[in-house]
C-alpha positions in Angstrom: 57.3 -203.0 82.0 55.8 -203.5 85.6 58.4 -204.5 88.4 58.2 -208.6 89.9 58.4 -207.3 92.8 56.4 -205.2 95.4 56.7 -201.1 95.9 58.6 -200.7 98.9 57.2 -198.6 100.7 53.9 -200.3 100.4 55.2 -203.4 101.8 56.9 -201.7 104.4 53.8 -199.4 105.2 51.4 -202.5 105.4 53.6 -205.4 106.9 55.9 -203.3 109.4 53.5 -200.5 110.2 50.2 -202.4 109.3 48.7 -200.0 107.4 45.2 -201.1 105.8 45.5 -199.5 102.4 48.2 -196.7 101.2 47.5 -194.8 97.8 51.6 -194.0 96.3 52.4 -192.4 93.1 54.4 -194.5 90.4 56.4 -193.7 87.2 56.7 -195.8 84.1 58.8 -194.0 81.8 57.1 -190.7 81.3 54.1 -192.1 82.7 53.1 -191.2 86.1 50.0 -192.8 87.4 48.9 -193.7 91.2 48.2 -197.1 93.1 46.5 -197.9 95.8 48.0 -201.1 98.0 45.5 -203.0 100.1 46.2 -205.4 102.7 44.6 -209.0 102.3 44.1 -210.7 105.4 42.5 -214.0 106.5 39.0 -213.7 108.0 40.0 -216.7 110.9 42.8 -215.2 112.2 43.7 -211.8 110.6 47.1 -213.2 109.6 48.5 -210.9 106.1 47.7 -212.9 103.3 48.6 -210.5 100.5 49.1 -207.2 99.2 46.9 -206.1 96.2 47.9 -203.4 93.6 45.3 -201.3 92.0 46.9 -198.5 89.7 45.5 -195.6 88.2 46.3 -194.7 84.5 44.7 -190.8 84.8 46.5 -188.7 83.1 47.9 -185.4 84.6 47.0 -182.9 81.6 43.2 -184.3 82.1 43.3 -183.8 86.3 44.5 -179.8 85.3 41.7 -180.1 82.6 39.2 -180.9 85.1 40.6 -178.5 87.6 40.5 -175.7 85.4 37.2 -176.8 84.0 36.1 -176.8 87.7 37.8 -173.5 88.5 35.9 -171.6 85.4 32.4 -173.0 86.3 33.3 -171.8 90.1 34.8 -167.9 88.0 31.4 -168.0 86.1 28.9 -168.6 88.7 30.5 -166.1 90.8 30.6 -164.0 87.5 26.6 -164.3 87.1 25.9 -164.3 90.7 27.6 -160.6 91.3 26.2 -159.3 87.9 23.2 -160.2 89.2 23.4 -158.8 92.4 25.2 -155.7 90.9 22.0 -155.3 88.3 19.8 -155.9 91.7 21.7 -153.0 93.4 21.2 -150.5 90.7 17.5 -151.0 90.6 17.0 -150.5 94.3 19.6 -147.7 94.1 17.5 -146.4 91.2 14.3 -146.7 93.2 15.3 -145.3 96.1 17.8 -142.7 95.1 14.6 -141.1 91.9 13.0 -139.7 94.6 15.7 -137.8 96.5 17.1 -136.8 93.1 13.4 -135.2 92.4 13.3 -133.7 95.8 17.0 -132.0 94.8 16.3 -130.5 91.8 12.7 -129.1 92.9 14.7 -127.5 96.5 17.4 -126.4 93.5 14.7 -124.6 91.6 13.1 -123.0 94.9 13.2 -119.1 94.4 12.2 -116.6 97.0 10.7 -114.6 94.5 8.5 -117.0 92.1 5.9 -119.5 93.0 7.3 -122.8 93.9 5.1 -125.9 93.5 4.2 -128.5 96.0 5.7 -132.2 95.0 3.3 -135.2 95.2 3.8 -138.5 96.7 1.4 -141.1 97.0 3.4 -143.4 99.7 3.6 -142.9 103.3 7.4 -143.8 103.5 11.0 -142.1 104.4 10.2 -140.2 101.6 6.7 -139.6 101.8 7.2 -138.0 105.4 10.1 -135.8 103.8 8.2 -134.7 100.9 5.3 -133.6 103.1 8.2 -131.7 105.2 9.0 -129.5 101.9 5.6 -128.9 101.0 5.3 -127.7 104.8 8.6 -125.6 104.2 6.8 -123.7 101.2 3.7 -122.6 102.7 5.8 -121.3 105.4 8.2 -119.9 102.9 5.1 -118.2 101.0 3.8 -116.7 104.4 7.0 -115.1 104.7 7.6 -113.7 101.7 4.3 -112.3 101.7 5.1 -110.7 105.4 8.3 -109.8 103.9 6.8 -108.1 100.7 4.2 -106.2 103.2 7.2 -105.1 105.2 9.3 -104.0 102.6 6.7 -102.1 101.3 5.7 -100.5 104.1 9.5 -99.5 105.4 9.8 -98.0 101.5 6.7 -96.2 102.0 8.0 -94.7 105.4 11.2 -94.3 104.4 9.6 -92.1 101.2 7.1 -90.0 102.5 9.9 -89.0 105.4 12.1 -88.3 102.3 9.3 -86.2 100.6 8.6 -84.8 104.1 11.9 -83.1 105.3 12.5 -81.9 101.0 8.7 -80.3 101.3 9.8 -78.9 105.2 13.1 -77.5 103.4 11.5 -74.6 101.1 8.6 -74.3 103.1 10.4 -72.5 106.3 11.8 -69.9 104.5 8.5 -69.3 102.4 6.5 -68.8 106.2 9.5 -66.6 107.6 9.6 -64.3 104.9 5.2 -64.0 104.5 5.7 -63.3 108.5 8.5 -60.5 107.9 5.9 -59.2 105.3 3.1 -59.3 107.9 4.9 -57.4 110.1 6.0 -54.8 108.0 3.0 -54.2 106.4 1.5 -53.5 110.3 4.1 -51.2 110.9 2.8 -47.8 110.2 6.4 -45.9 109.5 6.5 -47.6 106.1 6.4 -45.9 103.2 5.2 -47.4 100.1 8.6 -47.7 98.2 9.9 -50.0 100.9 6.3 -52.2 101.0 6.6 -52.0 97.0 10.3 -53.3 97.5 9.6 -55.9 100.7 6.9 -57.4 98.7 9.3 -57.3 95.2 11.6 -59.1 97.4 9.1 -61.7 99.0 7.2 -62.3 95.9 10.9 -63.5 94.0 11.8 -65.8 97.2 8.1 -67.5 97.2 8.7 -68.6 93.6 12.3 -69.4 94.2 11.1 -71.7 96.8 8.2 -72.7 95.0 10.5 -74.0 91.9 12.4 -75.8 94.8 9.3 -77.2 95.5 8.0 -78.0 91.8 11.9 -79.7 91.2 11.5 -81.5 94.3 8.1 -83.2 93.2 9.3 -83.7 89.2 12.3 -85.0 90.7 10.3 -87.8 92.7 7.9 -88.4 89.7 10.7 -89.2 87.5 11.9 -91.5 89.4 8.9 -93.4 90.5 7.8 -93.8 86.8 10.8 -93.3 84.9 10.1 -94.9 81.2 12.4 -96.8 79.8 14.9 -95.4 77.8 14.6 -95.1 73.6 17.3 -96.7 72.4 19.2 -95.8 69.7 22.8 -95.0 68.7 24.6 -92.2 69.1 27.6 -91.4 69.9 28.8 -90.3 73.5 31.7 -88.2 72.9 29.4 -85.5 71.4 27.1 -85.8 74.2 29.5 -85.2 76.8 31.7 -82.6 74.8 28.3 -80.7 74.3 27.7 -81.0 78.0 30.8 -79.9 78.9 30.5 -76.8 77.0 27.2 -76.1 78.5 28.4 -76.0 82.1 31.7 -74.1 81.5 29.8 -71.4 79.9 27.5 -70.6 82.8 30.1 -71.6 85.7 32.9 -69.0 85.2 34.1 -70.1 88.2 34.5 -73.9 87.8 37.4 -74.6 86.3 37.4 -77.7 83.8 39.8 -80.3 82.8 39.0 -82.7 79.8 40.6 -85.6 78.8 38.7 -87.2 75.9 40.4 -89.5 73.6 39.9 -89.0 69.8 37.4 -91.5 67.5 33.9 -92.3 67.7 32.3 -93.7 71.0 28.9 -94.7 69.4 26.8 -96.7 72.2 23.2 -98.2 71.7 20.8 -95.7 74.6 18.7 -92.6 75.5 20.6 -90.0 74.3 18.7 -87.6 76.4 18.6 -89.9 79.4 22.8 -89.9 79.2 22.7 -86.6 79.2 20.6 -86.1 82.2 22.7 -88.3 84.0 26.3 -86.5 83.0 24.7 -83.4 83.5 23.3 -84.5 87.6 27.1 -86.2 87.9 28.7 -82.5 86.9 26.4 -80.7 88.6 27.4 -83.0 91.9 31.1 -82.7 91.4 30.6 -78.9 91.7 28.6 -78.5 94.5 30.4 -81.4 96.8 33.4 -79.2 95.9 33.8 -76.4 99.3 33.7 -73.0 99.1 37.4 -72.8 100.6 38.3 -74.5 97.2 38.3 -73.5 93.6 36.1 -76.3 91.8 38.4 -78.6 89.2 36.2 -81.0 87.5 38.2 -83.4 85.3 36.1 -85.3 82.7 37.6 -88.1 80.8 36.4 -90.7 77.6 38.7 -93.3 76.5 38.0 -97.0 76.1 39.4 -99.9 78.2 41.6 -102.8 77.6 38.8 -105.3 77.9 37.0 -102.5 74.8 34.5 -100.9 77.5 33.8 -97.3 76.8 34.8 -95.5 80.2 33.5 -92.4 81.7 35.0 -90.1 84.5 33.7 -87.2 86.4 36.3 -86.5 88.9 36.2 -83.8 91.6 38.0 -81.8 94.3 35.6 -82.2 96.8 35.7 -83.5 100.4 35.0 -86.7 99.8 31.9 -89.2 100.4 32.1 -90.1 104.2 32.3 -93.8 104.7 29.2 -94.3 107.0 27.2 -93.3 103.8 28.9 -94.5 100.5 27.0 -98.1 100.8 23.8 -95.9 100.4 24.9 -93.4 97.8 23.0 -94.8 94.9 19.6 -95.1 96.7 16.7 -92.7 97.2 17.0 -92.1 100.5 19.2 -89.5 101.3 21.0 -86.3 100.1 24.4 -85.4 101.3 23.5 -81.7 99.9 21.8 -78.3 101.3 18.9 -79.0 98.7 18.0 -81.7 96.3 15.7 -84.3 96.4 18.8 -86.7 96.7 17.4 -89.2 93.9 19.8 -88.2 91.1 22.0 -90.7 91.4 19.5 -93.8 91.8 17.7 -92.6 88.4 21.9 -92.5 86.7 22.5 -96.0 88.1 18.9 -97.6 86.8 19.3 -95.2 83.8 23.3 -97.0 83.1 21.8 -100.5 84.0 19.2 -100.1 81.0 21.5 -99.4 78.7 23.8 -102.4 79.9 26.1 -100.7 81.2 27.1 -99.6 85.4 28.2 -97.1 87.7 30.2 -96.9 90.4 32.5 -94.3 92.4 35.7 -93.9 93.8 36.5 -91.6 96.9 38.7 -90.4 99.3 37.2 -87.9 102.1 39.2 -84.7 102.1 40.7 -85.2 98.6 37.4 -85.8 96.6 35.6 -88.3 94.5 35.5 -89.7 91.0 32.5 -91.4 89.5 32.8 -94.0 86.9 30.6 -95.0 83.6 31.2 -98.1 81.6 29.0 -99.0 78.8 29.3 -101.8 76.3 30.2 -100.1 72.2 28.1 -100.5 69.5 29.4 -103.3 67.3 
């Protein structure tokens, strides 16, 4: 099976180019093995004595074995070695990434209106020096609030009694010019006593008319600063406002009333009284905002909405809400009438909002306005 004579290339390797050794793959048949030729030389004079043959029977499938052997234990330290560093990494991540998560969640639940708590950390660290930065934000954050609460309560307060201040001043002119008419008058000696009986007729119904001015003004401030909340109950709306409706067009001849309300029941859960007060105060506006140039139209309206909201509109001829003042309508601050304590409106919208419901108002100066109710049904 094995040649008589030498490989070629290994004699021409070691006797032409004087190679010592040379390693050359052979076949056998289907066998393919390697040899390794080694030039044997004398130790005198170095002349080539020989060529020796060494072969290798190693099979090929157990080299790829091996390899692949090699190549999994190289896949499954590197395997191990990353899951380890990976599991590493997640603890530290873990460690360093509890505390921000902490610090997140407690500047997530900072309010400006409830008490916020101080965190606690023991080390000195990154994070020590930024939890120590919160806790100096909150007591600063406390401070204001308290400056701001002082200050809000203080411009409410100002802003209140110079409310309650130019409403008292209103009724209270008149009341001194007509007592100093009187005075006069009654000094005058040319008066007979018919006119002093009628003078003083005449002063004694304007004091009381000013005084109820006066007595309105003061209920209407006390109702709103301790206005209850409302009782509720069901009843239905459409009865309410058809009943209020009636009222008004009965004692204003002149008012001229338009009603649009759609047939069924509008039950709702609130005050029934309280709604009334408020639809009576909205009518009440829409005829006074209305000039005396014009002939007042009020158009009231029921129906419910697409999205099953029960809807309310008061609509008017007026002139209008003037832009520079429609942002403040709905507080207690100010009165765009003659008279009036000019809180109606604030006690309708926290009067709506009780009874889950809001308020709001459309205008359009010189054409008039149209204020809007929308309360949930009762289901």
């Amino acid at each position: 099976m094995i040649s008589t004579l030498i490989n070629p290339k290994a004699l021409v390797a070691i006797r032409d180019l004087r190679f010592k050794n040379i390693l050359l793959e052979e076949q056998i048949g289907k066998l393919r093995y390697q040899s390794v030729y080694v030039a044997v030389k004398s130790f005198e004079d170095g002349k080539l004595l020989g060529i020796l043959s060494i072969p290798f029977f190693e099979a090929q499938d157990e080299q790829g074995q091996k390899l692949s052997d090699l190549l999994a234990i190289i896949i499954n330290i590197f395997t191990i070695t990353f899951s380890v560093f990976l599991l590493l990494s997640q603890v530290a991540s873990r460690t360093l990434t509890e505390p921000l998560q902490m610090i997140a969640q407690k500047l997530r639940k900072t309010t400006f209106q409830d008490y916020n708590e101080p965190l606690e950390w023991d080390s000195d660290d990154e994070i020590g020096l930024l939890v120590n930065e919160y806790n100096r934000m909150l007591l600063n954050l406390e401070s204001s609030k308290k400056a701001l609460a002082q200050s809000e309560k203080e411009s409410a307060w100002r802003e209140m009694a110079k409310q309650v201040a130019h409403e008292i001043k209103n009724p209270l002119t008149p009341m001194k010019l007509t007592l100093q008419q009187l005075e006069r008058r009654m000094q005058s000696d040319n008066v007979s006593k018919e006119d002093l009986q009628r003078m003083l007729h005449r002063t004694i119904s304007s004091l009381v008319q000013q005084i109820d001015t006066l007595s309105d003004i003061a209920t209407s401030f006390s109702t709103f600063a301790k206005m209850p909340s409302p009782r509720l109950a069901p009843f239905d709306i459409a009865d309410t406002l058809r009943n209020i409706i009636e009222l008004h067009r009965s004692q204003n001849k002149t008012v001229f009333f338009l009603t649009n309300i759609a047939p069924g029941s509008f039950k709702v859960m609130g005050d029934d009284r309280l709604t009334g007060r408020i639809l009576t105060n909205l009518i009440l506006n829409a005829i006074q905002a209305v000039p005396d140039d014009r002939t007042p139209q009020i158009m009231v309206s029921l129906y419910r909405t697409e999205e099953n909201m029960i809807r309310i509109e008061v609509r008017d001829n007026g002139s209008g809400i003037p832009e520079h003042i429609q942002k403040r309508i709905f507080t207690p601050s100010f009165t765009t009438k003659a008279s009036g304590s000019g809180i109606g409106l604030a006690v309708a919208k926290r009067g709506i909002e009780q009874m889950n419901g809001r308020i709001w108002f459309e205008t359009k100066e010189g054409e008039g306005t149209c204020f809007f109710i929308e309360l949930p049904p009762l289901s």
